[in-house]
N, C-alpha and C positions, 0 to 999 in steps of 0.2 A: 526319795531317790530310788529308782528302778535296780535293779537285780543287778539287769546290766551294766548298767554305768558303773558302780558299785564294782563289777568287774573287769570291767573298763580300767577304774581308777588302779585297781589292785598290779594286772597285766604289767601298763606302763610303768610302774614304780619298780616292779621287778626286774623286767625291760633294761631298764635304768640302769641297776643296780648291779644287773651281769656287763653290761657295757662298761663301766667304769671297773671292774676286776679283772677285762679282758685288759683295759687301758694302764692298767698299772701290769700286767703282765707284761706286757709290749714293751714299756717304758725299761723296765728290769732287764731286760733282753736286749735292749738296744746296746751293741759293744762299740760301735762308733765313738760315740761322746757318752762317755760314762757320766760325768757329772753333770750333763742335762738330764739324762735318763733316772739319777735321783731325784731331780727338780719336778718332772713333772709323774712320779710313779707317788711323790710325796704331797702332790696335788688330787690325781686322781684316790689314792688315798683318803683324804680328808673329804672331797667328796662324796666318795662313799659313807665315812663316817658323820657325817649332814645328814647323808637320806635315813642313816639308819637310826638316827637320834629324833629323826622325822616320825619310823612309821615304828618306833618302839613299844609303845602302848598299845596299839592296832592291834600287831600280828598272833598276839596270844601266845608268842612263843618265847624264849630264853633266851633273849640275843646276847646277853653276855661275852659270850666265850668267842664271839665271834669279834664285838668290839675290844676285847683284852686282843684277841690276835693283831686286830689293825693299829691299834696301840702300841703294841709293841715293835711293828714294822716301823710303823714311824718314827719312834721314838729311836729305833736304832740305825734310819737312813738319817736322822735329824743331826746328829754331829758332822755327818758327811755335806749336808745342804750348809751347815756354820760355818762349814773349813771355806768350802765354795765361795760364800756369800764374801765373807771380808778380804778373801786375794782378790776380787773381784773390786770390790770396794775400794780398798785399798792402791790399786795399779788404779782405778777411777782419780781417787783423789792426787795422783802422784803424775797426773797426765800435762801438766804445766808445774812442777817441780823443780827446781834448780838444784836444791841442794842434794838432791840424790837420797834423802834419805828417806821416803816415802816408795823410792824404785825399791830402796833396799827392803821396806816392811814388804813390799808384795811379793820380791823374790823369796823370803823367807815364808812367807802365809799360804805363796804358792809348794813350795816346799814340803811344807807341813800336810796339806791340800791332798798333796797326791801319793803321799807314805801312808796318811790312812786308810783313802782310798783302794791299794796296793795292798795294804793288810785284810783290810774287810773283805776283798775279790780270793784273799789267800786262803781264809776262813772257809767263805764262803764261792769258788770259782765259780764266775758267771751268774752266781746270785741264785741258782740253782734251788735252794731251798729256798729262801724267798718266795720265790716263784709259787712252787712246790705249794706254799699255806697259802700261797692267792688262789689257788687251783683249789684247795680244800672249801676256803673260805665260800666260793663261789657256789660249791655244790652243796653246803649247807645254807647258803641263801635260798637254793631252789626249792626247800622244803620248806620254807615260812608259809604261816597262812597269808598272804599277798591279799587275799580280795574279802577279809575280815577290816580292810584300811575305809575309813569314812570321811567325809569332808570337814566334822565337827571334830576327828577325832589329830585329823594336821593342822587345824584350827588354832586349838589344842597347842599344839607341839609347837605352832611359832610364837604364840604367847608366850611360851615357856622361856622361849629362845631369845625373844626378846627382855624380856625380864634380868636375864644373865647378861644381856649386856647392860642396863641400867646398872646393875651392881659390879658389876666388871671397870665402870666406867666411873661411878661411885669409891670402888675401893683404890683406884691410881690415882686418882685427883686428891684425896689422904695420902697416899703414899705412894711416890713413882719409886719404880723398880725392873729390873728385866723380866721378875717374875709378874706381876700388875700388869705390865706391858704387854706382853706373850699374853697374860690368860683377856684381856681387854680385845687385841685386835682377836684369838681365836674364838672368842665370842660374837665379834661381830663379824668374822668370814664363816660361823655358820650359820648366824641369821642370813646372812647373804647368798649365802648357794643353797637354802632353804628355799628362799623366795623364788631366786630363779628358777629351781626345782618345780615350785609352785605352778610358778608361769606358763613350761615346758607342759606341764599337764593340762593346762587350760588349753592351750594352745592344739596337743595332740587331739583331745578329746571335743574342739571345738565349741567348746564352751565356757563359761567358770564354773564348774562343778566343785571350786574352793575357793571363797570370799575373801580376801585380803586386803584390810582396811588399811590406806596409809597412818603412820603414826611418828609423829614428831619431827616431819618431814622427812619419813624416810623413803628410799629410794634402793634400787639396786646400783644405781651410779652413787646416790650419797655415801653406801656402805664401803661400795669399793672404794671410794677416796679417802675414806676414813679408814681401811686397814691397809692401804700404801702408806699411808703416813705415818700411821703407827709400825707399819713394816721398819720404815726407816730408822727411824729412832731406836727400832729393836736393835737392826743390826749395826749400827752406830753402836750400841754398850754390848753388843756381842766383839767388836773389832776390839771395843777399849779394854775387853776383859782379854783378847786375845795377846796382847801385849805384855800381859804380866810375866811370861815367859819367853821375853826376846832375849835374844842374844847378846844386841848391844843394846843394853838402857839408857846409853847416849844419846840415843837418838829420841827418846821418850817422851820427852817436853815437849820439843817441837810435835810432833803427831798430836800429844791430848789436846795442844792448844787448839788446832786443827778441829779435833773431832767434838772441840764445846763451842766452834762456830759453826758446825755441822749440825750438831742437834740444837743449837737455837733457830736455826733456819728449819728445819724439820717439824717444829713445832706451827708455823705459822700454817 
């Protein structure tokens, strides 16, 4: 492989990598629709977190402190994305309802939904700091060695990637769980926006400068189907755990019935 290519490969990866920190900036900033604007600042997000689990090995340098910081954003927009997902959900299922008592769980999840959301803007107005470590984040991306990345050594990294879902996928079929669940499909949406990634450089650089054998009939459509599905079912036992603090547990029966026809359909 020539010098160039070599930094060729490096460039785009970098490229990348500030584009998706501009993207979660934007996303945080957006006051219009706050609770898209965590949707998709906690996508761009895990993006980033892909590439960088990608060219880990590569750069020669201590990415650590930089994957602790995007860790932690997520981890603390991720209750906000839970509240979202089951009002959401919930008003879904309750859309041919008679008995009202499905309108009542969404009005209450919506509720819940938008007090948190309202506290975390009070902490933090505008998201402000957030922002602030994306902005950090970005400019210690710019110092990585970028063009020490090789094609043996992303090779490398989706083996690795792969492998994590075989045992991800391994440890829930012994035992399902929210936790199993959650680390199952997050194993398989980074195999998945690895590959893409992949792609994306083949494509810029006009050629395959990174070999990517199919394996086990995988696909970037097979992957994404496969972490909808498990999306689902997440948030199905995310909703059922959200219920343990309703207000009227009357209403209780009726919904779990509900949501163990939900996850056996989910499963299919």
């Amino acid at each position: 492989m020539s010098e160039q290519t070599q930094t060729a490969i490096g460039s785009f990866l970098a490229a990348l990598a500030q584009k998706e920190c501009r993207a979660i900036g934007k996303a945080l900033a957006n006051k219009r629709n706050r609770h898209r604007a965590v949707h998709e600042a906690r996508k761009a997000i895990r993006r980033l977190r892909c590439l960088l689990a990608l060219i880990r090995n590569s750069v020669g340098d201590d990415t650590s402190e930089i994957e602790l910081a995007l860790k932690s954003q997520s981890r603390r927009l991720s209750a906000l994305r839970d509240a979202q997902v089951v009002a959401v959900l919930a008003d879904k299922l309750g859309a041919n309802d008679e008995t009202g008592e499905w309108t009542a769980a969404a009005r209450e999840l919506a509720e819940r939904r938008d007090a948190l959301l309202a506290n975390e803007l009070a902490q933090d107005p505008g998201f402000a700091r957030r922002i602030a470590t994306i902005h950090d984040v970005a400019a210690v991306l710019g110092q990585l060695h970028w063009r020490r990345i090789t094609p043996d050594a992303l090779q490398r990294a989706i083996k690795k990637s792969r492998r994590r879902v075989l045992r991800a996928e391994h440890a829930t079929k012994q035992m399902v769980s929210n936790a199993s669940l959650h680390r199952w499909r997050r194993c398989v949406r980074r195999l998945r926006l690895q590959l893409v990634a992949i792609a994306a450089l083949n494509r810029s650089l006009g050629t395959k400068v990174c070999h990517v054998r199919a394996h086990r009939g995988e696909s970037v459509k097979t992957l994404t189907h496969l972490a909808e599905q498990l999306g689902r079912r997440q948030d199905i036992q995310v909703l059922r755990s959200a219920f343990k603090t309703f207000s009227d547990p009357s209403i209780l029966p009726t919904l779990r019935k509900r949501l163990r026809i939900e996850m056996r359909l989910a499963k299919r």
